[in-house]
BAFI-3210 file (N, C-alpha, C; in Angstrom, 3 decimals, decimal comma, padded with zeros to 6 digits):
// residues 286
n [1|2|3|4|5|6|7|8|9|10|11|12|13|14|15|16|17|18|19|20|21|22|23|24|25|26|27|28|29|30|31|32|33|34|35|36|37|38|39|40|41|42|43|44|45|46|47|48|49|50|51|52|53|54|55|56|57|58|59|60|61|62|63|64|65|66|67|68|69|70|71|72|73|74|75|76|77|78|79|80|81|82|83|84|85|86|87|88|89|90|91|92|93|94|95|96|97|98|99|100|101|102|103|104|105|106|107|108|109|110|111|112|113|114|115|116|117|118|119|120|121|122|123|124|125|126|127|128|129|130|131|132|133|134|135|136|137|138|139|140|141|142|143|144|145|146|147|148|149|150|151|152|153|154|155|156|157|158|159|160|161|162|163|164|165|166|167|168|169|170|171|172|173|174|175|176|177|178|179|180|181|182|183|184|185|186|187|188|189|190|191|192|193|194|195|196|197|198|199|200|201|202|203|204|205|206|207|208|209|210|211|212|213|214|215|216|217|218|219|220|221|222|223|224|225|226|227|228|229|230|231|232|233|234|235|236|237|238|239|240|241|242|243|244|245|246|247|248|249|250|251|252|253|254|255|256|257|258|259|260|261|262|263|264|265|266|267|268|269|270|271|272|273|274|275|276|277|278|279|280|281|282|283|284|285|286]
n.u [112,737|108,773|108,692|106,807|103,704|103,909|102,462|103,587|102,616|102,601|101,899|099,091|098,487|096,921|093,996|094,180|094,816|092,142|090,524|090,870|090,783|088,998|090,362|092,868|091,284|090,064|092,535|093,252|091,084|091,900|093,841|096,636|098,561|100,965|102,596|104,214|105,068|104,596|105,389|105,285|106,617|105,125|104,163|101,907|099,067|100,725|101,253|103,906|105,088|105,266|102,925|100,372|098,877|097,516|097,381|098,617|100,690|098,981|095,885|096,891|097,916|095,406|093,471|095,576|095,795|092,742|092,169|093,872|096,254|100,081|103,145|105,791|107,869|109,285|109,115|111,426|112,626|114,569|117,661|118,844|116,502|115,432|113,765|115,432|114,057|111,383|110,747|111,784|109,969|107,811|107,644|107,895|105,279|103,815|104,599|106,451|109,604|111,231|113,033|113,363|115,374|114,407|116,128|118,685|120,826|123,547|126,550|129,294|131,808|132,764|130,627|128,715|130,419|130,398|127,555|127,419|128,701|126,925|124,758|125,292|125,635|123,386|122,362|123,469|121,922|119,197|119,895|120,721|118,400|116,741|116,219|115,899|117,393|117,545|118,816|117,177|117,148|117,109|117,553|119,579|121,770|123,142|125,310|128,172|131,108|134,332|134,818|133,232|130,011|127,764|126,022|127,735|129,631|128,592|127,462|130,275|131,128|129,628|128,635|127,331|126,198|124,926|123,419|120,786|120,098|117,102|115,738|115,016|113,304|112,637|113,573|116,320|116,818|115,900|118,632|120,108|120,566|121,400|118,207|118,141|121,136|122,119|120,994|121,983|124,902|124,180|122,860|123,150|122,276|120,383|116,463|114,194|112,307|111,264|108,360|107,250|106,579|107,107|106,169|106,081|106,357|108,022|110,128|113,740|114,888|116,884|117,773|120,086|120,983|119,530|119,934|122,574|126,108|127,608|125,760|124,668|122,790|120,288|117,771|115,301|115,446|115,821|112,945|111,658|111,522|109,335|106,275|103,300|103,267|105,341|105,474|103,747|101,145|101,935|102,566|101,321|103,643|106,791|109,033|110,638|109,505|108,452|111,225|112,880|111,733|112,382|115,053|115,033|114,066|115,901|118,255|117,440|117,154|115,450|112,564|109,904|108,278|107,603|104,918|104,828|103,518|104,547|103,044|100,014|097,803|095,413|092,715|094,164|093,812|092,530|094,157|096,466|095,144|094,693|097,571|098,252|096,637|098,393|100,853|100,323|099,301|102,029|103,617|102,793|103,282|105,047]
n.v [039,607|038,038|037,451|035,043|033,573|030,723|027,414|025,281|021,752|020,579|022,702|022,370|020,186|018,271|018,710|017,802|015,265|014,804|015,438|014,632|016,091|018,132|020,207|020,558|022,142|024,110|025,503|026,413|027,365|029,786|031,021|030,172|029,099|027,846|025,260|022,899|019,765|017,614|014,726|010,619|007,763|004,836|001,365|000,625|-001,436|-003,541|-001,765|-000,251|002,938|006,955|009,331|012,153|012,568|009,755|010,060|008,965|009,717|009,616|010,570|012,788|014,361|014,537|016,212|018,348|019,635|019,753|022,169|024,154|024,447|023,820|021,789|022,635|021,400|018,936|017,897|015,541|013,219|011,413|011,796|009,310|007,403|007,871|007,121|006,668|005,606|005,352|007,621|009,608|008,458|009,575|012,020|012,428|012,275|013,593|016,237|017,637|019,938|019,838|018,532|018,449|018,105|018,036|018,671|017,523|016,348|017,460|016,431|017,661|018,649|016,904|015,509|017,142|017,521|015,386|014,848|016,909|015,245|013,351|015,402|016,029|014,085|012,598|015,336|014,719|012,864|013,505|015,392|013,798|012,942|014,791|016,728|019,351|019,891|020,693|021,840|022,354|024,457|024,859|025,697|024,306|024,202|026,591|026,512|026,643|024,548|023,760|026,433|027,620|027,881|025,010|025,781|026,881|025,263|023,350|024,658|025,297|022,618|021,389|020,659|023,626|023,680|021,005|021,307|023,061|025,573|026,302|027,901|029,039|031,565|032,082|030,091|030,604|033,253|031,933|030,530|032,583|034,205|037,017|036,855|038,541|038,867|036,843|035,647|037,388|035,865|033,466|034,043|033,134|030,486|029,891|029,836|029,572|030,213|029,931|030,865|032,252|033,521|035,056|034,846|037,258|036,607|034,867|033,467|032,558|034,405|033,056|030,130|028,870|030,083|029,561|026,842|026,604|027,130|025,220|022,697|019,409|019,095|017,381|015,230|015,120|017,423|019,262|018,903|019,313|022,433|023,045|023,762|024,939|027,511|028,937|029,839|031,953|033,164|034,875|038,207|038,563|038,933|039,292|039,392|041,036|041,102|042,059|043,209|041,316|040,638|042,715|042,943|040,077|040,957|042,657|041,103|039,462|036,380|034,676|032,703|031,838|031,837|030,518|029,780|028,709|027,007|025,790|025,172|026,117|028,354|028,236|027,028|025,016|025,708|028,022|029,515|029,590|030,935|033,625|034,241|033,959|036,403|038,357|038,288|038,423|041,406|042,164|042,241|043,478|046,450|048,802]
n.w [096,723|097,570|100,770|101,970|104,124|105,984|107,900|110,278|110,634|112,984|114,778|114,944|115,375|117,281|116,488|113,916|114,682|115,779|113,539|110,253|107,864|108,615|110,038|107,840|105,803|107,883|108,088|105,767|104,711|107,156|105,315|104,802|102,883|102,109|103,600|106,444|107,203|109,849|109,801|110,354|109,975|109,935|110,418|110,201|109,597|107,930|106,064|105,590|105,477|105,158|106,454|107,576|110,500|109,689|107,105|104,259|101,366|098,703|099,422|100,945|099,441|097,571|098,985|099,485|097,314|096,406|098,421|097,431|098,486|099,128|100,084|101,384|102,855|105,419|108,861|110,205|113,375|115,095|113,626|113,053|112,564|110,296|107,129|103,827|101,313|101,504|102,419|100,311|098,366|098,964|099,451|096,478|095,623|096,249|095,775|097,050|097,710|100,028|102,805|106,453|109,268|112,484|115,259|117,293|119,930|121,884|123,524|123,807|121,586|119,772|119,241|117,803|115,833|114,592|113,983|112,192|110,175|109,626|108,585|106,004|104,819|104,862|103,174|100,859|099,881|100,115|098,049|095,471|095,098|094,192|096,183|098,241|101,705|105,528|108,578|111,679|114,269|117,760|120,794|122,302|120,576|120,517|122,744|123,870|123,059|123,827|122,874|120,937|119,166|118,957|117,099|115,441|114,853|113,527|111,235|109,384|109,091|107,440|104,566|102,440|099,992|100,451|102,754|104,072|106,615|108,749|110,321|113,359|115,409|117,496|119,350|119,012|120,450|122,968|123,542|123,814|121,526|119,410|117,391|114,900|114,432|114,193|111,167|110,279|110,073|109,207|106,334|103,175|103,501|104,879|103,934|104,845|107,647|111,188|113,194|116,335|118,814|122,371|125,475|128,628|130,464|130,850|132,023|133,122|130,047|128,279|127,959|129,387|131,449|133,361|133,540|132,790|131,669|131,229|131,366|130,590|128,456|128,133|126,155|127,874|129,301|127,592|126,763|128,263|128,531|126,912|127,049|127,550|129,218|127,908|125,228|123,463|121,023|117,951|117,992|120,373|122,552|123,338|121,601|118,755|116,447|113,953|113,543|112,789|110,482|109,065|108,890|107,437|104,802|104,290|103,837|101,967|101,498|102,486|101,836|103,007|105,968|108,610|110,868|113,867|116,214|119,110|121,677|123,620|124,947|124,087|121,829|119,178|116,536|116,477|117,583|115,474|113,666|114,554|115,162|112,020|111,055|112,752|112,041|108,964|108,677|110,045|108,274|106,498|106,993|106,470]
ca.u [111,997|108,358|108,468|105,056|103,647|102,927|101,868|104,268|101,015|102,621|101,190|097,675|098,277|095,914|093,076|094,399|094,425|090,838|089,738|092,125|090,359|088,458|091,520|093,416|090,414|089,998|093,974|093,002|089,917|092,386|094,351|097,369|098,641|102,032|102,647|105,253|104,749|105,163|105,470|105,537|106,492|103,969|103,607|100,458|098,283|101,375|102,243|104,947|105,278|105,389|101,993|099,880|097,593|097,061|096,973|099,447|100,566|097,469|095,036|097,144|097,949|094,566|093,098|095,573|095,166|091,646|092,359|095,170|097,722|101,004|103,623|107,113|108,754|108,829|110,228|111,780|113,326|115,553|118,331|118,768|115,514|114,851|113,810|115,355|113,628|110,104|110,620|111,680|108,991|106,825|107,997|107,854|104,427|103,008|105,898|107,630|111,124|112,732|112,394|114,317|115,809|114,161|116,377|119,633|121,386|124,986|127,089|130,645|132,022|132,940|129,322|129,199|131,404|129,614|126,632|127,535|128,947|125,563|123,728|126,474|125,965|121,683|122,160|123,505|120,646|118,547|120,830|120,839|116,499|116,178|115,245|116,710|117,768|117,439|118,459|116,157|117,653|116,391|118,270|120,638|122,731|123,788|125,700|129,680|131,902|135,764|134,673|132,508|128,804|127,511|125,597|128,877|130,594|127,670|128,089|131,897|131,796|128,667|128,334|126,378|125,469|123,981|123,108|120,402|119,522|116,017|116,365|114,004|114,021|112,616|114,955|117,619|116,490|116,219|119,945|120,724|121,546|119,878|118,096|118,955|122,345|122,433|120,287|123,417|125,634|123,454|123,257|122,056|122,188|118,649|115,590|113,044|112,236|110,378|107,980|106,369|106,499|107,532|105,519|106,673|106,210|108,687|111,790|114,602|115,098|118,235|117,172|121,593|120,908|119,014|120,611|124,182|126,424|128,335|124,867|124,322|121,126|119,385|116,730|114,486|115,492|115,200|111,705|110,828|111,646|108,233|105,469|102,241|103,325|106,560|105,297|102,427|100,772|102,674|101,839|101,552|104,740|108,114|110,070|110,753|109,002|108,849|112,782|113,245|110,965|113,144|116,270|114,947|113,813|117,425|119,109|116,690|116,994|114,473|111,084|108,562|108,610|106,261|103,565|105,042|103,058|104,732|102,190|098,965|096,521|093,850|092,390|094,907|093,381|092,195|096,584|097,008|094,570|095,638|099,183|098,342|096,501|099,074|101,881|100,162|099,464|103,944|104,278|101,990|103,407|106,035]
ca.v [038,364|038,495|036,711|034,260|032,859|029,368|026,756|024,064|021,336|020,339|023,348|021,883|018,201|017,587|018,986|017,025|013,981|014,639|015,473|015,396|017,068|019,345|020,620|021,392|022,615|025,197|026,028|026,948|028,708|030,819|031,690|029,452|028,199|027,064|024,133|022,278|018,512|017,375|013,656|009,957|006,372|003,711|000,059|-000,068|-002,661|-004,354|-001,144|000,759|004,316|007,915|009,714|013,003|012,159|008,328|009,832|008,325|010,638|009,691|011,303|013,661|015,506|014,853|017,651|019,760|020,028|020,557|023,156|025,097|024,357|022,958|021,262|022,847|021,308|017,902|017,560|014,422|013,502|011,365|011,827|008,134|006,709|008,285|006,052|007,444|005,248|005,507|009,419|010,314|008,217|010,233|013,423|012,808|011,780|014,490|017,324|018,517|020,038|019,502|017,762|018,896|016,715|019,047|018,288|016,953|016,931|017,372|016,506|017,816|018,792|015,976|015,247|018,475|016,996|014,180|015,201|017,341|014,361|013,024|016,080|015,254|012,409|013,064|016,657|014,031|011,567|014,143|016,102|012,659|012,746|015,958|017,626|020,440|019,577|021,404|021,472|023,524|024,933|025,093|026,397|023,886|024,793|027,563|026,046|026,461|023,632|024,331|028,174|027,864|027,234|024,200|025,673|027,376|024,183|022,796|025,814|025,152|021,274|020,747|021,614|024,538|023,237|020,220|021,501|024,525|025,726|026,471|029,162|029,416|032,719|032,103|029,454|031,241|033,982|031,060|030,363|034,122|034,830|038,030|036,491|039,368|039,319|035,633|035,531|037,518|034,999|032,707|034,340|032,440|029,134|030,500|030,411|029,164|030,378|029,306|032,336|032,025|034,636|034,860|035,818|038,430|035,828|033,492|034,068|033,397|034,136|032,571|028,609|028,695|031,358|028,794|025,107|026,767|027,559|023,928|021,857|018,278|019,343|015,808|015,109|015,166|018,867|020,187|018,786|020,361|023,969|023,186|023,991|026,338|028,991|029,281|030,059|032,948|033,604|036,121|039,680|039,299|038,353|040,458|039,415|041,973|040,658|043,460|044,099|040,107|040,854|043,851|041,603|039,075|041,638|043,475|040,189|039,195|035,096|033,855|032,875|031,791|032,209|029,195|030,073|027,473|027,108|024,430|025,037|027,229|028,106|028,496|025,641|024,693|026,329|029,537|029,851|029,749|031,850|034,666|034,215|033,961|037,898|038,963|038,407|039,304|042,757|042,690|041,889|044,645|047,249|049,877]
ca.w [096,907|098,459|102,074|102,277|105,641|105,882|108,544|110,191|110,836|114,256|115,638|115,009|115,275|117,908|115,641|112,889|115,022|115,617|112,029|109,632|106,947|108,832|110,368|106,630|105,516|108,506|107,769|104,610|105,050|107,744|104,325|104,791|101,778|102,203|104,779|106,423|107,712|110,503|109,338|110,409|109,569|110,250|109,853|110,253|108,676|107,127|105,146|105,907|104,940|105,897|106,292|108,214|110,939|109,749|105,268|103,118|100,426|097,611|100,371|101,390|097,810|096,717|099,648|099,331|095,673|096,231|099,128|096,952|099,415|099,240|101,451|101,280|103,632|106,144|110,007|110,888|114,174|115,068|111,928|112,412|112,400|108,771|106,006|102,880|100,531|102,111|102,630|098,799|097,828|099,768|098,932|095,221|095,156|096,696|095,188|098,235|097,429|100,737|103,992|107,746|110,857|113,648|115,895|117,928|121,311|121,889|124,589|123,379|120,039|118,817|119,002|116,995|114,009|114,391|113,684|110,753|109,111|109,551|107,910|105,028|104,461|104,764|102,098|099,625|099,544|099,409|096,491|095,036|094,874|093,949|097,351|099,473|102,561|106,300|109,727|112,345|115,700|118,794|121,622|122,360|119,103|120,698|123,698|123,283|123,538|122,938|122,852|119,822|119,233|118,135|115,303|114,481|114,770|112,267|109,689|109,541|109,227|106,548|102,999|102,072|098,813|101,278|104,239|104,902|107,668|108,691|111,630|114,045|115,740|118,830|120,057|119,100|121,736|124,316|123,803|124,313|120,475|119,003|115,869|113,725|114,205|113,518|109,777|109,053|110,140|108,077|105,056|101,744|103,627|105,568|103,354|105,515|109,058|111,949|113,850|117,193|120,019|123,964|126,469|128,904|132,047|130,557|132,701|132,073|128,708|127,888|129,048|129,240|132,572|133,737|133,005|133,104|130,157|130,764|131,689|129,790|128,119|127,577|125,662|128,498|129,534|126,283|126,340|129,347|128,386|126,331|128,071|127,328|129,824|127,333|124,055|123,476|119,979|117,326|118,339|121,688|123,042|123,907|120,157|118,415|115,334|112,592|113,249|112,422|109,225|108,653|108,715|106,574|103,925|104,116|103,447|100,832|101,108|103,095|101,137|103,902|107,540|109,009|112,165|114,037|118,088|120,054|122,903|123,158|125,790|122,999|120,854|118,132|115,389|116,840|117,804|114,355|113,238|115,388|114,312|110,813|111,315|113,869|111,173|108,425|109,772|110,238|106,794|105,408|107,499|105,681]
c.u [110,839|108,775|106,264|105,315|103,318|103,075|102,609|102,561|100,692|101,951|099,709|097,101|097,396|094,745|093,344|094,230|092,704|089,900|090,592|091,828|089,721|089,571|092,243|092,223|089,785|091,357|093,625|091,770|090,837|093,000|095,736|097,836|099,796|102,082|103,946|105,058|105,662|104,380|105,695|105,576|105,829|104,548|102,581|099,387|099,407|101,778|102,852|105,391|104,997|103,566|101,769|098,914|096,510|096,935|098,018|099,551|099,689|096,731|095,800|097,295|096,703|093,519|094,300|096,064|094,033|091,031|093,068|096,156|098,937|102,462|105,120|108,430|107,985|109,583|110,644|113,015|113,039|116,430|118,442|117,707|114,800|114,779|113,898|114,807|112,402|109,809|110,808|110,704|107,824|106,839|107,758|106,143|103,362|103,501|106,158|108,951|111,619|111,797|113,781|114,625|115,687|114,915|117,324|119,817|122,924|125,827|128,366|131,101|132,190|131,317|128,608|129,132|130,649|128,587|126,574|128,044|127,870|124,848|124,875|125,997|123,780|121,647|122,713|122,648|119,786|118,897|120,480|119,015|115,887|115,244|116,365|116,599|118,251|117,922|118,030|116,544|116,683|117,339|119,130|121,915|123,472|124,729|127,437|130,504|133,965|135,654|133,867|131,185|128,291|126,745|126,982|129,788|129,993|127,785|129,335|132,043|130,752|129,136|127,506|125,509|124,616|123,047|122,035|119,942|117,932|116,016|114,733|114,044|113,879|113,357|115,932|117,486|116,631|117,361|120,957|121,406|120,406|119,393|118,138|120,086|122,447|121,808|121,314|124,429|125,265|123,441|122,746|121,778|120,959|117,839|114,702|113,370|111,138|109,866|106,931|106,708|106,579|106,922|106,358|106,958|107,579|110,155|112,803|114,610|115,815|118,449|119,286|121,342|120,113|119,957|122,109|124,949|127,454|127,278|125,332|123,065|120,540|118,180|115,449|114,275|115,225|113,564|110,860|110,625|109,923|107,078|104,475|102,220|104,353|106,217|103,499|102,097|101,717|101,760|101,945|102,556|105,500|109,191|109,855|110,762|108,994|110,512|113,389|112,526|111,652|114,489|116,137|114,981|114,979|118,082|118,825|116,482|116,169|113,348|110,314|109,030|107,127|106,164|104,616|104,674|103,491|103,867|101,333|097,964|095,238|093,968|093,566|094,606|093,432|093,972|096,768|096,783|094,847|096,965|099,151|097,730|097,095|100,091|101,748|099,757|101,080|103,863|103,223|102,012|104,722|107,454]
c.v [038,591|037,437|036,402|033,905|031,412|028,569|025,259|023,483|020,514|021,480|023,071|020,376|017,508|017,066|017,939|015,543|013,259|014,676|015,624|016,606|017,726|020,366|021,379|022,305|024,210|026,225|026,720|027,902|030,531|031,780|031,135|028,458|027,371|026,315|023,311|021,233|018,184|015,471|012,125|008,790|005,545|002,281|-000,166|-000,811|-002,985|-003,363|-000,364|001,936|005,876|008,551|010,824|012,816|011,264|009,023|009,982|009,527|010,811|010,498|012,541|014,943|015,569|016,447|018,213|020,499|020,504|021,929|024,332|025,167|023,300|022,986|021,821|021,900|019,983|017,790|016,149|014,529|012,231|011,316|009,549|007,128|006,887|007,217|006,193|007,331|005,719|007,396|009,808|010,132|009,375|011,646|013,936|012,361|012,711|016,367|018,294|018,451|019,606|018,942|018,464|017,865|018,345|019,403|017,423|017,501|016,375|017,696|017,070|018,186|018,131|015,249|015,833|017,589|015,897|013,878|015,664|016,261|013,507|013,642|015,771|014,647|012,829|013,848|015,623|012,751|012,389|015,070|014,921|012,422|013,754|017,257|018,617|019,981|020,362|020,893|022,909|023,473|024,863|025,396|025,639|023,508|025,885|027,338|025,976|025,071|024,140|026,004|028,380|027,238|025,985|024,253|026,362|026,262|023,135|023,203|025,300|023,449|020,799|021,755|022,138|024,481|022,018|020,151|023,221|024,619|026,716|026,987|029,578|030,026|032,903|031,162|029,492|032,365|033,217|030,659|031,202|034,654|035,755|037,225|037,348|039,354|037,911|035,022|036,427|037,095|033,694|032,659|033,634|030,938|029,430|030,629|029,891|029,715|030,419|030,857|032,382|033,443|034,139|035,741|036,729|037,598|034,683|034,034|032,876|033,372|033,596|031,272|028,981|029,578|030,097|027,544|025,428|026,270|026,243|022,934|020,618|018,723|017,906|016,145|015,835|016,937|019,620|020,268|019,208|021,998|024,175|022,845|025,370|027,554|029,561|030,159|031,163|032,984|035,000|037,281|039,855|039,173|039,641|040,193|040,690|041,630|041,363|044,143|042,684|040,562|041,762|043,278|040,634|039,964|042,456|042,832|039,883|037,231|034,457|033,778|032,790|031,390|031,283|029,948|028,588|027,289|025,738|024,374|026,079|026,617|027,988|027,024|026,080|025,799|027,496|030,208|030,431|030,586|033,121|034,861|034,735|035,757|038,805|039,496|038,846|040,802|043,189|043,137|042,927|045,945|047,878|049,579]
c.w [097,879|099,658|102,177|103,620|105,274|107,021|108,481|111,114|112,330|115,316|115,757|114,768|116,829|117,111|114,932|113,572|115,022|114,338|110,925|108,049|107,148|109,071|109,672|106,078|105,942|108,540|106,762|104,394|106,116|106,658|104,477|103,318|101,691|103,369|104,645|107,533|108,813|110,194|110,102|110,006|110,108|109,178|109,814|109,231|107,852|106,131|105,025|104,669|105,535|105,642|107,672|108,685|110,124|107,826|105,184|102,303|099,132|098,069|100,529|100,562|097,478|097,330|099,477|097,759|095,759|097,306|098,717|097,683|098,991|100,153|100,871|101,869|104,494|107,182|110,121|111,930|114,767|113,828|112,031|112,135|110,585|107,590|104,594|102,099|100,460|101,809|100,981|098,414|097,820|099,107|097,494|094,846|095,735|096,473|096,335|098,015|098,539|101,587|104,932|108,476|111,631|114,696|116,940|119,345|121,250|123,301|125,016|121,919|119,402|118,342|117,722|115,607|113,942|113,752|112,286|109,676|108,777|108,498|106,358|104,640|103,874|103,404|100,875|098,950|099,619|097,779|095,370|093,949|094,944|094,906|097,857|101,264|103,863|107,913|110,637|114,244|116,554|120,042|122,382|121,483|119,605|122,727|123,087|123,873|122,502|122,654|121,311|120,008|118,163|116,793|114,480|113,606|113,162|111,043|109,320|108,711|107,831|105,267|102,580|100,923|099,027|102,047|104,500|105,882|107,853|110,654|112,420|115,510|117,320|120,312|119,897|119,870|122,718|124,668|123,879|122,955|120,112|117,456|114,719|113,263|113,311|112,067|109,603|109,141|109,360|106,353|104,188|102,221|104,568|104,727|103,499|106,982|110,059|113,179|114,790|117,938|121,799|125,215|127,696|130,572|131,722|131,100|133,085|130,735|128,052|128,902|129,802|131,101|133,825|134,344|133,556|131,930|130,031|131,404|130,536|129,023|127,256|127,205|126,701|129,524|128,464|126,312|127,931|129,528|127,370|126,727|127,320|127,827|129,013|126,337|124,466|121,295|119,192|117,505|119,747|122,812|123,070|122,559|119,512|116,461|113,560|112,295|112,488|110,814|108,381|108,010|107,343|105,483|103,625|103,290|102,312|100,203|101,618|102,199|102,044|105,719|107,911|110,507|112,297|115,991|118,617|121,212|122,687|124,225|125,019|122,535|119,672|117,025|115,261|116,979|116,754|113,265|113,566|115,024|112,952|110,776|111,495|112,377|109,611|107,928|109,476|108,855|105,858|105,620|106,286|106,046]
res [x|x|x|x|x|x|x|x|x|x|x|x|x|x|x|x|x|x|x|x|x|x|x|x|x|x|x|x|x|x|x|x|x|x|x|x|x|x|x|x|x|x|x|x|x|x|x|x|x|x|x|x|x|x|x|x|x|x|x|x|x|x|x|x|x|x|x|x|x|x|x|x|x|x|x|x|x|x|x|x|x|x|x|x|x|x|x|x|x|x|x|x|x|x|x|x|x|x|x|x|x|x|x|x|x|x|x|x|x|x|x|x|x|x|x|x|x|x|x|x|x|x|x|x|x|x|x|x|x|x|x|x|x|x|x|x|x|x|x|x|x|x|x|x|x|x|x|x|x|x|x|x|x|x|x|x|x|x|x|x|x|x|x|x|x|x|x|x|x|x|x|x|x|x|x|x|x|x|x|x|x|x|x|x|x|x|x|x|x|x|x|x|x|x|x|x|x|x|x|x|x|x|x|x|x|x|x|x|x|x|x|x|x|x|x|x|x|x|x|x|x|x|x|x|x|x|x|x|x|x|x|x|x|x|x|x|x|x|x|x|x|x|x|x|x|x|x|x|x|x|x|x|x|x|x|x|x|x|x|x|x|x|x|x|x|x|x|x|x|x|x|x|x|x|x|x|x|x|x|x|x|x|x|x|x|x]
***
């Protein structure tokens, strides 16, 4: 199977705030063809529905039809704020197979099970409307409660024919797991993955070394581990990027590995551009 790159559009949602079609436009000029939304619901003006930096899905398919791009994939976050009706709609009118929930916090295991009966419940209303269905780590997944990790606890409790996971490699480093080892603890339920880089200043590496391996990690701590001194551009960071590429290509299930910059000393764009070089460079190596 080859492995494509493509472009989650939160890494350049400033830009996009500021232009939204210059923005895809300059994505696509970088050579970006696949994309993955970072999405919201609006009322605005009396008409409620999901849309990308203020376009509805008419606008939004009609550029990237005439860009050659298309949208794989959609974040949403919180799982309960989701509007299933609104969101299929959405999805089918612009032909995106799946959509993700970016995103939880867990205080205990039962939180855990909890949760997974959630994504459950979610993988069959999407199953239902013809989508694939994702959830996407970040480094409080890997926090043990009861002596197991909560993404273990997640694997274990969801249905695989519901539930994929969408593995993203660098916050599974922040929670002290190697991301090689874990895409083979993954296995066919991985076929999307998320690919940033860690600068060499970012200490500790393992937030858990930090916080402490029985912390609360609230919302508001999670969202402080994100920060521009955290995150560096692909290439020039301390991941060990071409052995993850190696991995994926061993296993053989992953299709596209999304640029994904939660922070960036550079302008938005330029991040992504760089990335998009950096990694294709990995991916053309032997």
């Amino acid at each position: 199977m080859s492995l494509s790159i493509g472009l989650q559009l939160y890494s350049v949602r400033n830009e996009l705030q500021k232009d939204p079609v210059g923005a895809l436009e300059r994505v696509a000029a970088i050579g970006y063809k696949n994309l993955e939304l970072a999405i919201h619901y609006s009322d605005a003006a009396g008409e409620g529905g999901y849309a990308v930096a203020g376009m509805k899905a008419p606008e939004l398919k009609r550029h990237l039809d005439r860009l050659g791009m298309k949208a794989l994939n959609a974040q949403l976050f919180p799982i309960e704020n989701v509007k299933w009706d609104s969101l299929t709609a959405f999805c089918q009118e612009i032909e995106m197979p799946a959509v993700s929930i970016s995103m939880s916090m867990f205080r205990n295991k039962q939180d855990a099970l909890d949760f997974a009966a959630k994504l459950n419940s979610c993988g069959e209303i999407c199953r239902k409307n013809g989508l694939d269905f994702y959830y996407h780590n970040h480094f409080q997944e890997f926090q043990k409660f009861d002596g197991q990790y909560v993404m273990d606890t997640i694997l274990e409790n969801t249905d695989k024919s519901l539930v994929k996971i969408e593995f993203d490699t660098y916050w599974a480093l922040r929670g002290g797991i190697d991301p090689c080892d874990y895409l083979r603890t993954l296995g066919d339920r991985c076929d999307l993955v998320h690919q940033k880089d860690m600068p060499a200043t970012a200490k500790p590496v393992n937030w858990f070394d930090f916080f402490g391996e029985d912390a609360d990690i609230t919302l508001d701590k999670k969202l402080g581990t994100s920060t521009t001194d955290q995150f560096i551009e692909i290439g020039e960071g301390i991941m060990d990027i071409p052995a993850i590429i190696r991995m994926i290509r061993e296993l053989g299930f992953v299709k596209t590995m999304f640029v994904e910059q939660d922070f960036t000393a550079r302008n938005q764009l330029d991040s992504v551009e760089f990335s998009y070089r950096s990694l294709s460079r990995m991916l053309n190596q032997p």
